[in-house]
C-alpha positions as CSV (number, residue, x, y, z in Angstrom):
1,X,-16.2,18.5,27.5
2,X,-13.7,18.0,24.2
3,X,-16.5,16.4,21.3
4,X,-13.4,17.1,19.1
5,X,-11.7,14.0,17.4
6,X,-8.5,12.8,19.1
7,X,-5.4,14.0,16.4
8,X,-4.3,11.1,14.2
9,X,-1.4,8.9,14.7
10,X,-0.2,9.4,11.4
11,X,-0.1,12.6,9.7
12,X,1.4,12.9,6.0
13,X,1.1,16.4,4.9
14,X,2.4,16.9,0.8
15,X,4.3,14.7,1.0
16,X,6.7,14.7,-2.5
17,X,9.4,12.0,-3.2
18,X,11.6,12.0,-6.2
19,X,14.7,9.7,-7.5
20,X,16.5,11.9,-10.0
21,X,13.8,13.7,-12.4
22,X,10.8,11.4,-12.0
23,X,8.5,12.1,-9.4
24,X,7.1,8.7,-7.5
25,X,4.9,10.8,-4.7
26,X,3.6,13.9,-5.8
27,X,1.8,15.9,-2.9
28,X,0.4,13.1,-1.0
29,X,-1.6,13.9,1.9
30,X,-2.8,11.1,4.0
31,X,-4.1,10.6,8.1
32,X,-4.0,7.2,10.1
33,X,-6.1,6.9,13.0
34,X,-4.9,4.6,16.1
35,X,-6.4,1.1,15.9
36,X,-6.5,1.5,12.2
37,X,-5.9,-1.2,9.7
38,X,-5.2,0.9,6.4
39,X,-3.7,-1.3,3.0
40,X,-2.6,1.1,0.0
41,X,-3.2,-0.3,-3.4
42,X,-2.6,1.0,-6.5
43,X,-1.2,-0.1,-9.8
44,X,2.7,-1.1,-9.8
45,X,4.9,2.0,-10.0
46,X,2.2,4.2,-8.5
47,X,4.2,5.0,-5.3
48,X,2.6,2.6,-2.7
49,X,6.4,0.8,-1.6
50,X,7.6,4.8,-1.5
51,X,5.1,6.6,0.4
52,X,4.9,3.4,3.0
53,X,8.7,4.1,3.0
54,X,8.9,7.6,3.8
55,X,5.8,6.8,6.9
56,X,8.4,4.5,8.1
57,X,11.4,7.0,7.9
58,X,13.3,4.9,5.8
59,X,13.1,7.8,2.9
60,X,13.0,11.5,4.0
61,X,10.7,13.3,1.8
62,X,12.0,15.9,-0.8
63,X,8.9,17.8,0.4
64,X,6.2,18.1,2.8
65,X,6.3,16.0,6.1
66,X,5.2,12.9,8.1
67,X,4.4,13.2,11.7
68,X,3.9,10.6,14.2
69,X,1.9,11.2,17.1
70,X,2.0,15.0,16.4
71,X,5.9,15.5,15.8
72,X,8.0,15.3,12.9
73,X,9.7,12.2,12.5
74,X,12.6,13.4,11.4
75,X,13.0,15.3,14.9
76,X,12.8,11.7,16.7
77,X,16.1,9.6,16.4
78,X,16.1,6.5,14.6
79,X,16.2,4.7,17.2
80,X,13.2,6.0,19.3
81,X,11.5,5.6,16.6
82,X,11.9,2.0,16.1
83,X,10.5,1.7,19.7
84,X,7.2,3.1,18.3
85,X,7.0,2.0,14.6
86,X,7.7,-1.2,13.0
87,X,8.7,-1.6,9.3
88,X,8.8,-4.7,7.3
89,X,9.9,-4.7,4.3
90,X,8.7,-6.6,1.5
91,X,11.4,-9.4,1.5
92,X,13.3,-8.5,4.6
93,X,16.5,-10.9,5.0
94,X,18.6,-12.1,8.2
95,X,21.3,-14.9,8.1
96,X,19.7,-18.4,7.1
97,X,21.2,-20.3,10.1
98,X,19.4,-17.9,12.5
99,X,16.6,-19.0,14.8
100,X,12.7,-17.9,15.1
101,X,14.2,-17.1,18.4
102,X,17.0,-15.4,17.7
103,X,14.9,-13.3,15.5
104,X,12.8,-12.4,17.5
105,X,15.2,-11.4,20.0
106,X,16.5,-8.4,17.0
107,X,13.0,-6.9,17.6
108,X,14.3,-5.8,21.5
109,X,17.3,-4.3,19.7
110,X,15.6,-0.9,19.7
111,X,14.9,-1.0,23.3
112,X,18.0,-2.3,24.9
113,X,20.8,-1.9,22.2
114,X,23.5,-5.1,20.7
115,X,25.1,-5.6,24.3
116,X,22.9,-4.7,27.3
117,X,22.2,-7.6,29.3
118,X,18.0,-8.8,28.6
119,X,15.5,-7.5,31.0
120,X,12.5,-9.2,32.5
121,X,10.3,-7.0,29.9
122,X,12.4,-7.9,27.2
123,X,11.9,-11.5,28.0
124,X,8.2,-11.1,28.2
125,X,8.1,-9.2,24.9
126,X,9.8,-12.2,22.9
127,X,7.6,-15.0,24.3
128,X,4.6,-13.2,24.2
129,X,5.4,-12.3,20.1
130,X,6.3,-15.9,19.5
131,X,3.1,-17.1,21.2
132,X,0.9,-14.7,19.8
133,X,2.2,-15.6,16.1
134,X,2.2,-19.2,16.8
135,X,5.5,-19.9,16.7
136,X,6.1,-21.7,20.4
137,X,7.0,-25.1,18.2
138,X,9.3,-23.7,15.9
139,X,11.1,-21.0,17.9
140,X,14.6,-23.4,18.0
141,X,14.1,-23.6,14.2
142,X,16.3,-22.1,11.7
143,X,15.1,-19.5,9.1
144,X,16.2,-21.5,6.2
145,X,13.9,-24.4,7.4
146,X,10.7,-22.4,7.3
147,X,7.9,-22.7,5.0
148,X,7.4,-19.2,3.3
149,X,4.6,-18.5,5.6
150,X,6.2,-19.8,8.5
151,X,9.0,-16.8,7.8
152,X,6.6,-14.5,7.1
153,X,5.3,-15.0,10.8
154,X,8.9,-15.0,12.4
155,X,9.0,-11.9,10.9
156,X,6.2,-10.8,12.5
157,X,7.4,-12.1,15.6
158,X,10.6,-9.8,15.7
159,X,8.3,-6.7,14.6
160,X,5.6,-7.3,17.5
161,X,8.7,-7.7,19.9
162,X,9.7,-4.3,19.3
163,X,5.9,-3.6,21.3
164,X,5.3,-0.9,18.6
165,X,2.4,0.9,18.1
166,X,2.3,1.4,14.4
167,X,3.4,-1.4,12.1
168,X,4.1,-0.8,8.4
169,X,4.0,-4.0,5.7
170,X,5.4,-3.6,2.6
171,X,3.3,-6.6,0.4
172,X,3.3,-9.3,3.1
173,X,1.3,-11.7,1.5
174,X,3.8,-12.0,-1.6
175,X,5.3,-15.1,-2.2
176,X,2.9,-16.8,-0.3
177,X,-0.1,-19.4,-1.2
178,X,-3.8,-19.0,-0.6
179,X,-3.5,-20.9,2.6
180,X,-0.9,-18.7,4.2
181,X,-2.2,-15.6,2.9
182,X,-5.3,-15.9,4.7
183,X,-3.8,-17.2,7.6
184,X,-1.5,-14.6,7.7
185,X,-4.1,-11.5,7.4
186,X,-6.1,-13.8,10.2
187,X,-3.1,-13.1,12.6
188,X,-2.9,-9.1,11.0
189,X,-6.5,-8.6,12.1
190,X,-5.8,-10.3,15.4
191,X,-3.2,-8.1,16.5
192,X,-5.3,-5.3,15.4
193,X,-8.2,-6.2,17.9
194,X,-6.2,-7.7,21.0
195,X,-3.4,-5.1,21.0
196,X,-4.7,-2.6,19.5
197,X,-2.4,-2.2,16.8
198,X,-2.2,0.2,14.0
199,X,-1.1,-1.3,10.5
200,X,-0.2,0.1,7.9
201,X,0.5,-2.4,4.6
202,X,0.8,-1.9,0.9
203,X,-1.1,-4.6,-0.5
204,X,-1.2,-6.1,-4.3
205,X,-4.0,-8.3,-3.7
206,X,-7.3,-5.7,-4.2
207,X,-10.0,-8.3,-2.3
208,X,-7.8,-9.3,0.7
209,X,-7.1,-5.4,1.1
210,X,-10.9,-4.9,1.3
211,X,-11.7,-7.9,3.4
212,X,-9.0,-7.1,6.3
213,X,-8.3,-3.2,6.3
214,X,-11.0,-0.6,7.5
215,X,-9.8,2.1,5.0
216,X,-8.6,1.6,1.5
217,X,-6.4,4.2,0.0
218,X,-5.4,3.8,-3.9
219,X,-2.6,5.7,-5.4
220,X,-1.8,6.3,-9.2
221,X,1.0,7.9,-11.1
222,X,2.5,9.0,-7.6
223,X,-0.4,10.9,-6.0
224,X,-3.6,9.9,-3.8
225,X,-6.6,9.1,-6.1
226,X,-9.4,7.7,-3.7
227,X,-9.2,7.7,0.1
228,X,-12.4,5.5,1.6
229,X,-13.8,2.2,2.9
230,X,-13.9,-0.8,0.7
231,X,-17.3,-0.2,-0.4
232,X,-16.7,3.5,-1.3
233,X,-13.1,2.6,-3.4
234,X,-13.7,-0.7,-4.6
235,X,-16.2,0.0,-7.5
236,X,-15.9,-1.3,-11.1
237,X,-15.4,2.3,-12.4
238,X,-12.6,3.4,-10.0
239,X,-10.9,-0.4,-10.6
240,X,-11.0,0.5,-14.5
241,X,-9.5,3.7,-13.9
242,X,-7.2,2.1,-11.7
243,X,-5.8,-0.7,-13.4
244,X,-6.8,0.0,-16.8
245,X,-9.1,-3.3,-16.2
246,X,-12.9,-4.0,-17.1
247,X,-14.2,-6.0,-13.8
248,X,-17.1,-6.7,-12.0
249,X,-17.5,-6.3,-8.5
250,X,-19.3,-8.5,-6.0
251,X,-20.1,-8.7,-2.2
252,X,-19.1,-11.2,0.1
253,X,-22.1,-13.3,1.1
254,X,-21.1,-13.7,5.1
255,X,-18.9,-10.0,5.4
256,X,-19.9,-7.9,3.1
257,X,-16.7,-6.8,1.5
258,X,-16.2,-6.0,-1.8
259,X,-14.8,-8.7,-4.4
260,X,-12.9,-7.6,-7.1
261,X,-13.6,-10.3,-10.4
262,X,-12.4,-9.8,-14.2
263,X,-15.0,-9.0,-16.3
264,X,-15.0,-12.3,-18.9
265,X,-15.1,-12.1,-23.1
266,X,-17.2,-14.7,-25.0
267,X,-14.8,-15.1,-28.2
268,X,-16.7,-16.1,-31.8
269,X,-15.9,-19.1,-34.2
């Protein structure tokens, strides 16, 4: 019998991006796991949006590689890949008259193309996407009706309809208020556990990354400083060296996860 662990979904090998002569990933090696939830953080202008990018083959790489599920991506058509991999963008945009529906509906576009008639399976996809985001009330809606965090989950919506098996978030909780954010990494972690789903997400917000993924990895200046669980990368020194912050940092009472909190100055008369 095999005791060796299965290969990783995700495999980012040095991997370099540049625009012009600055350098916004340098060398960046990095593996994803199936059934991972994995948020990058990192200061702004440290590479997370790029790196997440070139995972989700909207950027090829001015060196090194990204494989998915052991071949090079850029050996797989754009559209099988879209089949398998999911990207969101961190304020994606669609016509404001369209529907939750009809949104949805985009996410089969992979499978079926603009013009083939819908299949039984692409039926079931939709429905169960809008169902499983919570959207059975809304679906005749239009986009420009939507609360932000309503949008953010018709977004969702048309990226689980795809049925991939990696999705990639590009700061999803931006724009959105305490209330949504939560509820929205509630429906994240969901998807994670009932499909089995691997994410991927760039995340600005340092204790919701900590709370919801099962591996942090923080990126400075372009290259991969700290690759670990919450506990192991969300201490007050590597936060300081991070962010260039003085912080304290607590533990949840009920989960355990790190919380990240500013370190406060008492100021004289």
């Amino acid at each position: 019998m095999n005791g060796s662990a299965p290969a990783p979904l995700v495999e980012v090998r040095g991997v370099s991006v540049r625009y012009g002569a600055r350098t916004a990933v340098d060398d960046v090696s990095l593996e994803v796991r199936r059934g991972e939830i994995v948020a990058i953080i990192g200061p702004n202008g440290s590479g997370k949006s790029t790196l997440l990018r070139a995972i989700g083959r909207m950027r090829k790489p001015d060196g090194g590689l990204v494989r998915f599920d052991g071949q090079d991506i850029w050996r797989t058509s754009s559209r099988e890949y879209a089949r398998r991999v999911a990207f969101l963008p961190q304020a994606p945009e669609a016509p404001s008259d369209l529907t939750v529906e009809e949104l949805a509906w985009r996410g089969r576009f992979p499978h079926r193309g603009l013009l083939a008639a819908a299949t039984k399976g692409d039926r079931t996809a939709v429905e169960t996407a809008i169902e499983q985001c919570g959207l059975e009330a809304l679906r005749g809606r239009p986009l420009a009706t939507l609360s932000g965090g309503e949008r953010q989950r018709a977004w969702i919506a048309l990226a689980l309809a795809q049925e991939p098996e990696l999705l990639l978030l590009d700061e999803p909780t931006t724009f959105l208020d305490i209330g949504h954010q939560q509820e929205l990494l509630q429906l994240l972690c969901a998807l994670n556990a009932s499909r089995g789903l691997t994410i991927v997400m760039v995340m600005h917000d340092i204790a919701q990354a900590a709370h919801c993924a099962h591996r942090l990895v923080a990126m400075q200046g372009g290259r991969l400083i700290v690759d670990g669980t919450p506990a192991e990368v969300v201490t007050a020194e590597r936060i300081g060296v991070l962010f260039g912050a003085s912080v304290t940092v607590l533990r949840h009472p009920e989960s355990g996860a790190p919380i990240v909190v500013p370190a406060t100055f008492l100021r004289g008369d």
